[in-house]
N, CA, C, O and CB atoms as a CASP TS submission, in Angstrom:
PFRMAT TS
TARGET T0000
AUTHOR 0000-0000-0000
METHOD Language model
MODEL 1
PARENT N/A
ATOM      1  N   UNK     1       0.844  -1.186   0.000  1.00  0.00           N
ATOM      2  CA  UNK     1       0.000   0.000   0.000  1.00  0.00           C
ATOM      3  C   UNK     1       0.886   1.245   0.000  1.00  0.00           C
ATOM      4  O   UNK     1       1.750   1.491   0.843  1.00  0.00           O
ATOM      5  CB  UNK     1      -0.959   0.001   1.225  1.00  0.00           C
ATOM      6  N   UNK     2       0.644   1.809  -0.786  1.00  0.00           N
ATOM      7  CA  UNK     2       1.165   3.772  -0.728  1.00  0.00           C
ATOM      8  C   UNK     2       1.065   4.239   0.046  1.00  0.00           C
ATOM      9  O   UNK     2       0.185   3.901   0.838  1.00  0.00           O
ATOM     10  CB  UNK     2       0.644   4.873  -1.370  1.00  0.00           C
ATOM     11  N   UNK     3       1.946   5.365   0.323  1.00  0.00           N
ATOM     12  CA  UNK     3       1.789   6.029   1.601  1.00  0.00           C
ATOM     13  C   UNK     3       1.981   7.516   0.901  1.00  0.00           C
ATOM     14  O   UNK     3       2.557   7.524  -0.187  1.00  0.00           O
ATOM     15  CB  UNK     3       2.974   5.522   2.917  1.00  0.00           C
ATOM     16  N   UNK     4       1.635   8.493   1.332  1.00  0.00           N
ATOM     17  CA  UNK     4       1.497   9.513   0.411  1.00  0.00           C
ATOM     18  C   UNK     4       1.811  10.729   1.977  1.00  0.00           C
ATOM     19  O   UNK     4       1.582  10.469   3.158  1.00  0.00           O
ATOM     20  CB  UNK     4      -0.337   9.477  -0.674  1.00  0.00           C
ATOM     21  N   UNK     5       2.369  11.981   1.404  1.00  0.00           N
ATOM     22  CA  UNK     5       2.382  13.177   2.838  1.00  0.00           C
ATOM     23  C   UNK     5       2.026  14.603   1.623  1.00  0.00           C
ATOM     24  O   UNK     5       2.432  14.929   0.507  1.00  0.00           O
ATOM     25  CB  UNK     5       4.620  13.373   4.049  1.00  0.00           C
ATOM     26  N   UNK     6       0.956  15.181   2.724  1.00  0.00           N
ATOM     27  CA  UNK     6       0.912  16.678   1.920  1.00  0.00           C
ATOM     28  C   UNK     6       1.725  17.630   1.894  1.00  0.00           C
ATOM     29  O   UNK     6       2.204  17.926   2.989  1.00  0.00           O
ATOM     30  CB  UNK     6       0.024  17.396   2.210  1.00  0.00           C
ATOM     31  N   UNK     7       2.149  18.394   0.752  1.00  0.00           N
ATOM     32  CA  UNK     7       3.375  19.120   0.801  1.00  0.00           C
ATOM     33  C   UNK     7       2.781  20.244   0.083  1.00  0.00           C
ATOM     34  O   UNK     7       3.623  20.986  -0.422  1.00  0.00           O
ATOM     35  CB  UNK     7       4.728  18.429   0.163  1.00  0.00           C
ATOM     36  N   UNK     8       1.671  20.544  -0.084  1.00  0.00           N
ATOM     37  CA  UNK     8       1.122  21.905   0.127  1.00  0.00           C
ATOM     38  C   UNK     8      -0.045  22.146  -0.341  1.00  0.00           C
ATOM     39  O   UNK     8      -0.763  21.264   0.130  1.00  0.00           O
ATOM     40  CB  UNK     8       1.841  22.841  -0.348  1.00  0.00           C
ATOM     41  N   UNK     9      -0.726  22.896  -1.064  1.00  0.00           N
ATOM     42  CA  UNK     9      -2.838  23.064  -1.715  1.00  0.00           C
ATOM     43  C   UNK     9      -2.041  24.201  -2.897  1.00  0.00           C
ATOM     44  O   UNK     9      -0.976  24.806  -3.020  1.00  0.00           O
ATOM     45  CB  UNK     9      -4.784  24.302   0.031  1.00  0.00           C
ATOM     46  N   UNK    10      -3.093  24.047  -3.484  1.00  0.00           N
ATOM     47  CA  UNK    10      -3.368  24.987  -4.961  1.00  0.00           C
ATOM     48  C   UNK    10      -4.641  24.924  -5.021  1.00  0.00           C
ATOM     49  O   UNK    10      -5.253  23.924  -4.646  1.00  0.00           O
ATOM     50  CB  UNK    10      -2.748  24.470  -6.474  1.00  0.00           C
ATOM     51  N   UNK    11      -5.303  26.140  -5.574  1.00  0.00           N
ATOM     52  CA  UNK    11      -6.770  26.894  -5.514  1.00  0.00           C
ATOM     53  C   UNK    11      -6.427  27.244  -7.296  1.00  0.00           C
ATOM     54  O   UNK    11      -5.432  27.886  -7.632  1.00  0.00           O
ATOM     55  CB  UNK    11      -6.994  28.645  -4.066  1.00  0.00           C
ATOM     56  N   UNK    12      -7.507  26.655  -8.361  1.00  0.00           N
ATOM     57  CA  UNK    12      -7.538  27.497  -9.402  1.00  0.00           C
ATOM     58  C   UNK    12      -8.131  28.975  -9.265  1.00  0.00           C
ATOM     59  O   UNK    12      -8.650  29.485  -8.272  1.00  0.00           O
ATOM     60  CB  UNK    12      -8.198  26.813 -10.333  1.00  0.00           C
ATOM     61  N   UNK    13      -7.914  29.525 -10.535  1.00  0.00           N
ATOM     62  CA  UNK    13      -9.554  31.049 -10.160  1.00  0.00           C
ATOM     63  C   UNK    13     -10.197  30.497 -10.893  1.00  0.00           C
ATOM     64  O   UNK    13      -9.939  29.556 -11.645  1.00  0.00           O
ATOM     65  CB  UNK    13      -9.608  33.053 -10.649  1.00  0.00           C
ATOM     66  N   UNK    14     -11.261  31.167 -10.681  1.00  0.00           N
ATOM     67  CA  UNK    14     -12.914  31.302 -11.562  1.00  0.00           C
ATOM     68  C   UNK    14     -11.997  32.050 -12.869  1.00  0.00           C
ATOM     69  O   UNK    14     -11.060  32.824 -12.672  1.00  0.00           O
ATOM     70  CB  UNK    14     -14.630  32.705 -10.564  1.00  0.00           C
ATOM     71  N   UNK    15     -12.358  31.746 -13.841  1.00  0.00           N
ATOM     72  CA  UNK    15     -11.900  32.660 -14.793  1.00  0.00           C
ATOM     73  C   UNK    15     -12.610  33.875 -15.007  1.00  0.00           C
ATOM     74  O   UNK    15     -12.144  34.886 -15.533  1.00  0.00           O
ATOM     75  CB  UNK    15     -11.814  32.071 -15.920  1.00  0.00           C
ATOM     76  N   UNK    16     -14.168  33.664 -14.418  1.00  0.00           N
ATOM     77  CA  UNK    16     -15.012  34.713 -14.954  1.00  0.00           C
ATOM     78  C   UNK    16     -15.057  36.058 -13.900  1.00  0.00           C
ATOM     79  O   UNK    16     -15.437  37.168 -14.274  1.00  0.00           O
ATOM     80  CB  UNK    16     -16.531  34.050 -15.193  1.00  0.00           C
ATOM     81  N   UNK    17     -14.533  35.706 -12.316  1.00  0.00           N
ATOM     82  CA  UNK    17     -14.579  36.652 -11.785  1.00  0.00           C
ATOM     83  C   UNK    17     -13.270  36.659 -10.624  1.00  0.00           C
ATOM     84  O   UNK    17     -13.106  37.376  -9.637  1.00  0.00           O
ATOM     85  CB  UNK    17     -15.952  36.750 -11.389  1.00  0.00           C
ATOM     86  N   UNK    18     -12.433  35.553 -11.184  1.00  0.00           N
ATOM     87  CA  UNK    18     -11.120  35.732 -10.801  1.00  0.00           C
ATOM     88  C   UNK    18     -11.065  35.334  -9.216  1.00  0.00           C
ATOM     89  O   UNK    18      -9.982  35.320  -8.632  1.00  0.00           O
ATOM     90  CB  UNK    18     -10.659  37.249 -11.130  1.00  0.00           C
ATOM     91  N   UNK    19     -12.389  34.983  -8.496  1.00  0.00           N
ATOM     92  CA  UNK    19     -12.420  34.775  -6.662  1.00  0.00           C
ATOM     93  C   UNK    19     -11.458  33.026  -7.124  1.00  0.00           C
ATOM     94  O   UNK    19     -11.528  32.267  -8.091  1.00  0.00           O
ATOM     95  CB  UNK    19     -14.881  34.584  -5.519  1.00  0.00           C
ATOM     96  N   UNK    20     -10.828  33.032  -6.126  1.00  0.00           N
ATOM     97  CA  UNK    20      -9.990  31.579  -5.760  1.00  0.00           C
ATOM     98  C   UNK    20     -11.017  30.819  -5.599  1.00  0.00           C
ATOM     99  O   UNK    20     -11.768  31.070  -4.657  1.00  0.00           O
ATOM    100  CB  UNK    20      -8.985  31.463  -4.400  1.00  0.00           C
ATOM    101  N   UNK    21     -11.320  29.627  -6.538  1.00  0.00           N
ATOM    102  CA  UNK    21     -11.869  28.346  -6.194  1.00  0.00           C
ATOM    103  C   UNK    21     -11.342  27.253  -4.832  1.00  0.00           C
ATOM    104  O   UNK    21     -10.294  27.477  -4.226  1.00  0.00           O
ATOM    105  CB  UNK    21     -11.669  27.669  -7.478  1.00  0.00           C
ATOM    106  N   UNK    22     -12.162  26.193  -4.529  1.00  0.00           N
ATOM    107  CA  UNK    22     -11.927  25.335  -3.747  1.00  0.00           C
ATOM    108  C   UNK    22     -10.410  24.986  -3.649  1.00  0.00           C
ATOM    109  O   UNK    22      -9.785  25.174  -4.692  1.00  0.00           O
ATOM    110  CB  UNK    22     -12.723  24.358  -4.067  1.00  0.00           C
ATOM    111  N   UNK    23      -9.801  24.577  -2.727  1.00  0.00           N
ATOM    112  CA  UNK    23      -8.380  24.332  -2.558  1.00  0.00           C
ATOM    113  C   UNK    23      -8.594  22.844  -2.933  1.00  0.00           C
ATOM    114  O   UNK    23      -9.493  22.006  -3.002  1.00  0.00           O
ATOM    115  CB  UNK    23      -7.658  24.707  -0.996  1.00  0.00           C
ATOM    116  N   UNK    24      -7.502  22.962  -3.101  1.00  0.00           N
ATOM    117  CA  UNK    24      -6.626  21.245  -3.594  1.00  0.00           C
ATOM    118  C   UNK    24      -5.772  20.743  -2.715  1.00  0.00           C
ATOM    119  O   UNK    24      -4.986  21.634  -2.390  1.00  0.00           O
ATOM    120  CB  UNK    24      -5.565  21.234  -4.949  1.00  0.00           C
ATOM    121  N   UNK    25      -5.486  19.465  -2.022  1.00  0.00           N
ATOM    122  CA  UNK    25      -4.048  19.531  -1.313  1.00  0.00           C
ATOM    123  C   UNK    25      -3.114  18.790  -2.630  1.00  0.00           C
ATOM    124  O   UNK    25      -3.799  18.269  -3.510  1.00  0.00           O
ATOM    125  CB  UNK    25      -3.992  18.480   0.458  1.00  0.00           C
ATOM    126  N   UNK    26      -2.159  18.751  -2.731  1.00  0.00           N
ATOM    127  CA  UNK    26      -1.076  18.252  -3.057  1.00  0.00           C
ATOM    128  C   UNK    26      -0.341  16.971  -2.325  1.00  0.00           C
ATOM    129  O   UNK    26      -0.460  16.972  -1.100  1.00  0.00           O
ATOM    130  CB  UNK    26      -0.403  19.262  -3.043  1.00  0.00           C
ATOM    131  N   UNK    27       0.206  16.166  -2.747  1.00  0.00           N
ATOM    132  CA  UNK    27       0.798  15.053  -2.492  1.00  0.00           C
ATOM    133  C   UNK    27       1.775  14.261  -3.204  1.00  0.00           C
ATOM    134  O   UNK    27       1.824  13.786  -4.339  1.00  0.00           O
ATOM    135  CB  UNK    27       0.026  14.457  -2.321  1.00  0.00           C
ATOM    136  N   UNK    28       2.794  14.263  -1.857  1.00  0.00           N
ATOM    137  CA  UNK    28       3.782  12.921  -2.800  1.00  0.00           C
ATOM    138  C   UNK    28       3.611  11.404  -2.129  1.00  0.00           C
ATOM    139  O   UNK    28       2.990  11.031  -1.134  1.00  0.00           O
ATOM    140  CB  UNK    28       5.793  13.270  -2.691  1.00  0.00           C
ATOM    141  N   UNK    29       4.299  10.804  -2.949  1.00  0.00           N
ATOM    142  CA  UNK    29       4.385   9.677  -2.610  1.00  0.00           C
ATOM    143  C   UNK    29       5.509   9.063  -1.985  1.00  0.00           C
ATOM    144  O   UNK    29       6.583   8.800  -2.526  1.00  0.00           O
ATOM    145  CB  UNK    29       4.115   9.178  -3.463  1.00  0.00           C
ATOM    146  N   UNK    30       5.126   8.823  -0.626  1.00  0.00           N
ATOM    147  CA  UNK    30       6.562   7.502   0.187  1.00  0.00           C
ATOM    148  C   UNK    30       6.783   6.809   0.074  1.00  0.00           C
ATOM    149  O   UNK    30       5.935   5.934   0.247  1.00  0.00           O
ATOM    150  CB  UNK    30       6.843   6.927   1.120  1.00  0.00           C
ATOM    151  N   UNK    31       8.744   6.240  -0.519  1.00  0.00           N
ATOM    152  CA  UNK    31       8.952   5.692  -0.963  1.00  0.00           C
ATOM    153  C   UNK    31       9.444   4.714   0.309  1.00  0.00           C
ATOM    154  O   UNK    31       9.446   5.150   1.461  1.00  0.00           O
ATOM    155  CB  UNK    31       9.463   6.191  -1.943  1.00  0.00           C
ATOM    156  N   UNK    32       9.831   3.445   0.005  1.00  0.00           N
ATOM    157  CA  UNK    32      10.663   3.114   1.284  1.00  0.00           C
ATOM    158  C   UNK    32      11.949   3.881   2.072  1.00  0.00           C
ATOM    159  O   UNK    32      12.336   3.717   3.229  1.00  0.00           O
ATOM    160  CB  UNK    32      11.163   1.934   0.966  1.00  0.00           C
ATOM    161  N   UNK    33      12.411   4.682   1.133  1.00  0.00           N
ATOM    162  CA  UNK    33      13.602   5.164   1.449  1.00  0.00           C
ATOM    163  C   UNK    33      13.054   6.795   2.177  1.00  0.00           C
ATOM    164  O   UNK    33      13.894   7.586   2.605  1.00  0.00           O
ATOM    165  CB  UNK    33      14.672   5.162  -0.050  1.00  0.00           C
ATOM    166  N   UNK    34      11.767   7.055   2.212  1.00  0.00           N
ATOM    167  CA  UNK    34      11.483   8.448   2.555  1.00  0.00           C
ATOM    168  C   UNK    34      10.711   9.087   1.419  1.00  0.00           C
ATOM    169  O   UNK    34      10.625   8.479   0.352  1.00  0.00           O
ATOM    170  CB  UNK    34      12.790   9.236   2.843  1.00  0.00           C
ATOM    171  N   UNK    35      10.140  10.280   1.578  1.00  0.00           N
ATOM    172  CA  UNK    35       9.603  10.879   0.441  1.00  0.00           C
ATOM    173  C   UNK    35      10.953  11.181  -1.211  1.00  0.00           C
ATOM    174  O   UNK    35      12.137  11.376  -0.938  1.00  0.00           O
ATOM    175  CB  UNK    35       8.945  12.467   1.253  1.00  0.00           C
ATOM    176  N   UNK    36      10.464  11.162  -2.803  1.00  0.00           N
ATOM    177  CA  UNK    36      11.677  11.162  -3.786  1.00  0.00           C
ATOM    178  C   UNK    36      12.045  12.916  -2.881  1.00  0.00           C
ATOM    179  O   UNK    36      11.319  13.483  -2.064  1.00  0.00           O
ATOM    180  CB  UNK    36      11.162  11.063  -6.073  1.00  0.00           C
ATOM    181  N   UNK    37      13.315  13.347  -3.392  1.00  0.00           N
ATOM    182  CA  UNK    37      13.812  14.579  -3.516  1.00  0.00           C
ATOM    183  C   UNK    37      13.042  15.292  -4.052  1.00  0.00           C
ATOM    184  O   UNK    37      12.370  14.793  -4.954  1.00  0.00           O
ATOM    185  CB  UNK    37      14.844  14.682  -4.055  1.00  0.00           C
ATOM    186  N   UNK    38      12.821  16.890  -3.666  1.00  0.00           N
ATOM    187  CA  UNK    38      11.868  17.907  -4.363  1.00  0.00           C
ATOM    188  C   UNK    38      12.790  18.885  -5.271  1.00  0.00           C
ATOM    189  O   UNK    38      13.600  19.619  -4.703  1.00  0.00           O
ATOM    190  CB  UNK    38      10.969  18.834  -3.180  1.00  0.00           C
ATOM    191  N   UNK    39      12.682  18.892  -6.487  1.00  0.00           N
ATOM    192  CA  UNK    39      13.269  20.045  -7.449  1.00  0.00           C
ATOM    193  C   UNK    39      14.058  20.988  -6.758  1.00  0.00           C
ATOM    194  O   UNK    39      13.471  21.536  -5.825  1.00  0.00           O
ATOM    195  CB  UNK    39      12.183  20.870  -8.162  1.00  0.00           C
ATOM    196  N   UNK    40      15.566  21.428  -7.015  1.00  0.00           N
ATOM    197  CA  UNK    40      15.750  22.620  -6.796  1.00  0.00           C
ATOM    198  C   UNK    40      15.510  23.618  -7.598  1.00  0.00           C
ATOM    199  O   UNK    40      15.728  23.695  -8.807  1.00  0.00           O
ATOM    200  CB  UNK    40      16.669  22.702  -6.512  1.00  0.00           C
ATOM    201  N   UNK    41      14.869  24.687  -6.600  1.00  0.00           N
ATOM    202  CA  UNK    41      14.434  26.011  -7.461  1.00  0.00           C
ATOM    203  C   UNK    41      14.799  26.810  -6.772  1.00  0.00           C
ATOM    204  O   UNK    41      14.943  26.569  -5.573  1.00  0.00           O
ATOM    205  CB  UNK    41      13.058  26.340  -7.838  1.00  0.00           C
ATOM    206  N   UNK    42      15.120  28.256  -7.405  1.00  0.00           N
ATOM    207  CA  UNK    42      15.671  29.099  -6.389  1.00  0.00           C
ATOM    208  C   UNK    42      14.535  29.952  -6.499  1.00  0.00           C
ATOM    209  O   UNK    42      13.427  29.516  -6.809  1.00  0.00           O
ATOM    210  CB  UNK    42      17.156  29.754  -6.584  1.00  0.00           C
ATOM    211  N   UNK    43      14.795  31.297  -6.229  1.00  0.00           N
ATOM    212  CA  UNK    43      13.341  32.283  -5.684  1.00  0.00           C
ATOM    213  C   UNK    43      13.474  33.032  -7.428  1.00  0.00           C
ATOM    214  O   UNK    43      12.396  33.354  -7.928  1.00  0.00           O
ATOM    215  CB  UNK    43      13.682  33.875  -3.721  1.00  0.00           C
ATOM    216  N   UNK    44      14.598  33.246  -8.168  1.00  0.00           N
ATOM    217  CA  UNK    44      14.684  33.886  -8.983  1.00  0.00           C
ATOM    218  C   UNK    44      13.477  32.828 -10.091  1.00  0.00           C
ATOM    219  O   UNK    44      12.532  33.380 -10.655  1.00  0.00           O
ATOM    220  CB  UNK    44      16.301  34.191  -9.243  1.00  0.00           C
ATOM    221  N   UNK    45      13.700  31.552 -10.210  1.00  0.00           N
ATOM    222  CA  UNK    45      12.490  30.331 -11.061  1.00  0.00           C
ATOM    223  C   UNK    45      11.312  31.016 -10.563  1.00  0.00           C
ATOM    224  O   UNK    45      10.403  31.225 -11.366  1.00  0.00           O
ATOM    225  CB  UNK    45      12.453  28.331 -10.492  1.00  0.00           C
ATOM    226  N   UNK    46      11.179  31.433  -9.252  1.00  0.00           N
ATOM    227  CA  UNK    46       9.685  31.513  -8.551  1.00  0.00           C
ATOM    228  C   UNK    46       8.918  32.676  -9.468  1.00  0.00           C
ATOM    229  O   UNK    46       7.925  32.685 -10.195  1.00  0.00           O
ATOM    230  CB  UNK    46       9.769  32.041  -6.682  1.00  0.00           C
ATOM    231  N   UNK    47      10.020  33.755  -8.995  1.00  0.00           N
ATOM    232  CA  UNK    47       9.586  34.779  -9.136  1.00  0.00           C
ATOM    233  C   UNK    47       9.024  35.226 -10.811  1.00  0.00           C
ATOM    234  O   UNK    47       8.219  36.103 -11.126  1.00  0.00           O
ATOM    235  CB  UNK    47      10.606  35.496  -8.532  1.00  0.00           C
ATOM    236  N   UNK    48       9.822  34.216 -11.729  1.00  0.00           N
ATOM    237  CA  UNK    48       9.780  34.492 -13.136  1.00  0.00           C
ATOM    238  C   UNK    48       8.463  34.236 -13.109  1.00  0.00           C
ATOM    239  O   UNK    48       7.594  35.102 -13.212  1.00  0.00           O
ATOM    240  CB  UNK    48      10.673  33.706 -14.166  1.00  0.00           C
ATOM    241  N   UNK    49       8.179  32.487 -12.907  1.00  0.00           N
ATOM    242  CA  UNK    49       7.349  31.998 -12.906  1.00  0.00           C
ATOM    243  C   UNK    49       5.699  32.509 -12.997  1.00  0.00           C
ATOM    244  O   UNK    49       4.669  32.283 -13.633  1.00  0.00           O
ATOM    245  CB  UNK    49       7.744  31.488 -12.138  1.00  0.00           C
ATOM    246  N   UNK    50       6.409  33.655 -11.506  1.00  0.00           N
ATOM    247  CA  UNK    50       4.568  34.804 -11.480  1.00  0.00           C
ATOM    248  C   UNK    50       4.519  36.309 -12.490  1.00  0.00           C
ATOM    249  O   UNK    50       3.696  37.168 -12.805  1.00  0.00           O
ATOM    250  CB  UNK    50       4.248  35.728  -9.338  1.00  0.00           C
ATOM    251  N   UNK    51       5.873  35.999 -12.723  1.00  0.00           N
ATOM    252  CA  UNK    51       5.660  37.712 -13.296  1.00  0.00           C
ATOM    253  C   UNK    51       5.392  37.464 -14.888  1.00  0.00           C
ATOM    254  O   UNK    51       4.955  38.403 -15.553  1.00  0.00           O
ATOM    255  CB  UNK    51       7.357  38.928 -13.059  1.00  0.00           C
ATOM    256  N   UNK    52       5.664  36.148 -15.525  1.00  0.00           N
ATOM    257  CA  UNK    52       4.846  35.679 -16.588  1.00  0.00           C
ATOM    258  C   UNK    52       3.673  35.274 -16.454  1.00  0.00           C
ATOM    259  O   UNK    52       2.954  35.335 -17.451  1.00  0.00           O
ATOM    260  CB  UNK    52       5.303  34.841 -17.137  1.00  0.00           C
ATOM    261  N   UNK    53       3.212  34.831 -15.410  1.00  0.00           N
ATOM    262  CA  UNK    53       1.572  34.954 -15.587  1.00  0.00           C
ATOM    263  C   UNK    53       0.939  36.420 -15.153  1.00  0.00           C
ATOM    264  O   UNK    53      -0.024  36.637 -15.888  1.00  0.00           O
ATOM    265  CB  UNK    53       0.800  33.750 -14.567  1.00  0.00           C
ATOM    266  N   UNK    54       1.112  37.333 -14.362  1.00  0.00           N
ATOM    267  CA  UNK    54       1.316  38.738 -13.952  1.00  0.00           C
ATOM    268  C   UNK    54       0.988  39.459 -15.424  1.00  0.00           C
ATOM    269  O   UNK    54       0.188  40.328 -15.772  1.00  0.00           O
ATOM    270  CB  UNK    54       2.985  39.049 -13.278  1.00  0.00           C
ATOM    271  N   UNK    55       1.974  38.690 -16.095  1.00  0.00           N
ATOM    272  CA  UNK    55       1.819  40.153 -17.568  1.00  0.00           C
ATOM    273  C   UNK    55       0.605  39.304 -18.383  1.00  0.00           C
ATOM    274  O   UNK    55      -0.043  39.841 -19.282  1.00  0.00           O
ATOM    275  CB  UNK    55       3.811  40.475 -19.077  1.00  0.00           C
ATOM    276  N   UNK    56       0.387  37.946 -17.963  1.00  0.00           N
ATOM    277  CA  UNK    56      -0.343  36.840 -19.023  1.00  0.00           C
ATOM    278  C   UNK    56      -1.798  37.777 -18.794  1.00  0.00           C
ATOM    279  O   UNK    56      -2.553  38.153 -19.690  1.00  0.00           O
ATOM    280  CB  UNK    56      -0.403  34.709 -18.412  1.00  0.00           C
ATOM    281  N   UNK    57      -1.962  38.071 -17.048  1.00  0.00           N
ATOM    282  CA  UNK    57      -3.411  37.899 -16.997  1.00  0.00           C
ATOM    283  C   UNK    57      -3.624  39.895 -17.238  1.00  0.00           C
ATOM    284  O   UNK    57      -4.743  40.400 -17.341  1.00  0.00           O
ATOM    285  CB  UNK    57      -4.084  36.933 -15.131  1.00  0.00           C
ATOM    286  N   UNK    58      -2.519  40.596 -17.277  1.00  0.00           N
ATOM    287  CA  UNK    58      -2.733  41.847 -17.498  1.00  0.00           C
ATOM    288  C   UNK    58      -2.780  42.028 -19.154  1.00  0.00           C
ATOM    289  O   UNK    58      -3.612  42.863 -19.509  1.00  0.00           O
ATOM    290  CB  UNK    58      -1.645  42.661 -16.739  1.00  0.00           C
ATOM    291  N   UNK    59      -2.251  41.579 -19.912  1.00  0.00           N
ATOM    292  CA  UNK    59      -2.835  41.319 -21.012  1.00  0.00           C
ATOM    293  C   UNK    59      -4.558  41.197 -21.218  1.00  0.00           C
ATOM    294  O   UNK    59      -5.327  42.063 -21.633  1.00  0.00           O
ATOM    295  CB  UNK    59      -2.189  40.203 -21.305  1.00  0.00           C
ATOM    296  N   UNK    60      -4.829  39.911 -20.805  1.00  0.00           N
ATOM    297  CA  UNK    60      -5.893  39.684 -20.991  1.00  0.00           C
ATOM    298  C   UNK    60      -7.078  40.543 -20.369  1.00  0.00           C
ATOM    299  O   UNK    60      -8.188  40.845 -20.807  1.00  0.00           O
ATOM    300  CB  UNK    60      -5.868  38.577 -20.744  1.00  0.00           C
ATOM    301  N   UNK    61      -6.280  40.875 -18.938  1.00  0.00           N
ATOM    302  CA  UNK    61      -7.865  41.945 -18.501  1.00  0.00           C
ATOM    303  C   UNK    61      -7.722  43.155 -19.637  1.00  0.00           C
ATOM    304  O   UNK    61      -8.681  43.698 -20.186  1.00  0.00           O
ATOM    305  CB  UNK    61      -7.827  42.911 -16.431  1.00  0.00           C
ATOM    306  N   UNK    62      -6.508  43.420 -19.840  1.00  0.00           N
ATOM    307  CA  UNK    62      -6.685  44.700 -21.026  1.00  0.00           C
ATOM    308  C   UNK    62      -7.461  44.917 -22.175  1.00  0.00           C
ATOM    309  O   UNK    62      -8.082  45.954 -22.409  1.00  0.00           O
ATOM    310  CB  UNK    62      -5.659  44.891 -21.635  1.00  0.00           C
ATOM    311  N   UNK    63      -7.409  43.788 -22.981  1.00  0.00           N
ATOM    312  CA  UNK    63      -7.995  43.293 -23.900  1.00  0.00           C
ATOM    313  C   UNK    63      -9.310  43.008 -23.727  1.00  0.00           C
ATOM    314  O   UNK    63     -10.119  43.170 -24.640  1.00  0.00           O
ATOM    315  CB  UNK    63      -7.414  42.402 -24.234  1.00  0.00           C
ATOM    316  N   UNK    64      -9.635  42.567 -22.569  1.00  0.00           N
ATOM    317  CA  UNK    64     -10.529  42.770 -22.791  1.00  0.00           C
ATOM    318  C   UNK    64     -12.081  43.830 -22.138  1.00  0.00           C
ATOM    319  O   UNK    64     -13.232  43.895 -22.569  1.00  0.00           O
ATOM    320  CB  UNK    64     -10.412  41.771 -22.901  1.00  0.00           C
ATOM    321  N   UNK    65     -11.471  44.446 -21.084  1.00  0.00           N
ATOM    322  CA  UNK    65     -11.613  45.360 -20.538  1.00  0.00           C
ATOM    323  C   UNK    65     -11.527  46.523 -22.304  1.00  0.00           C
ATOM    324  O   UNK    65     -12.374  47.416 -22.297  1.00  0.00           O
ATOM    325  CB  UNK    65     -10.431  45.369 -19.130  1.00  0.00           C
ATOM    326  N   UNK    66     -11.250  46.509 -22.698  1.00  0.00           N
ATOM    327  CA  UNK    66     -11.124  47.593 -24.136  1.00  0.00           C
ATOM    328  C   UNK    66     -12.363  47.268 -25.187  1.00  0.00           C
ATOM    329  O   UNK    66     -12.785  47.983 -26.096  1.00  0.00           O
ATOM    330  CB  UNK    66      -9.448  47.269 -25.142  1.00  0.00           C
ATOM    331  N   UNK    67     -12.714  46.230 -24.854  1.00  0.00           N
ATOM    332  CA  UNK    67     -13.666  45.726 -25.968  1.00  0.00           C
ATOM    333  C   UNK    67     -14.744  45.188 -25.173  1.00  0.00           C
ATOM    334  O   UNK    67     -15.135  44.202 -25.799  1.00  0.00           O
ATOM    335  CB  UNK    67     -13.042  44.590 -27.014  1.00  0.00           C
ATOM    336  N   UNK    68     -15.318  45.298 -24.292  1.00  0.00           N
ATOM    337  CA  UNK    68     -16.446  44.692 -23.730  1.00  0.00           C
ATOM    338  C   UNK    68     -17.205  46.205 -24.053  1.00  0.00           C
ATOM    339  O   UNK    68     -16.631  47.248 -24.367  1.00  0.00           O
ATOM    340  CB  UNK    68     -16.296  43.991 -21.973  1.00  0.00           C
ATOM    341  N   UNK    69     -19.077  45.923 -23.825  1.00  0.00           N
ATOM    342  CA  UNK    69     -19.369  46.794 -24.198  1.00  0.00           C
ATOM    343  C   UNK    69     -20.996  46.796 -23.238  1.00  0.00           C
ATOM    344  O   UNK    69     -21.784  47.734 -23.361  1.00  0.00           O
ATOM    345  CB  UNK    69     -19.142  46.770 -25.754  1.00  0.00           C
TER
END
């Protein structure tokens, strides 16, 4: 049998009014030896990470914020 530990939640948005949906937990799986190793990332991966979705979703409110009517 698997053994699994939570290692953190993620919430999508609503696309239509952007409020955070229901949370999610997250999970890995235990191996005999302990949970596998987690990715190294440093804060600079993190940070890219949001400031490309940052410009993704300012785009899009622009666009469409310009053309709704």
């Amino acid at each position: 049998m698997s053994k699994f530990i939570q290692v953190g939640v993620t919430a999508m948005r609503d696309p239509l009014t952007g409020e955070p949906m229901e949370a999610v937990p997250l999970y890995v799986e235990v191996t005999d030896n302990g949970a596998p190793p987690l990715p190294e990332i440093s804060v600079k991966d993190v940070a890219k990470n949001f400031m490309r979705k940052l410009k993704t979703q300012a785009k899009e409110t622009k666009s469409a914020s310009c053309c709704s009517s």
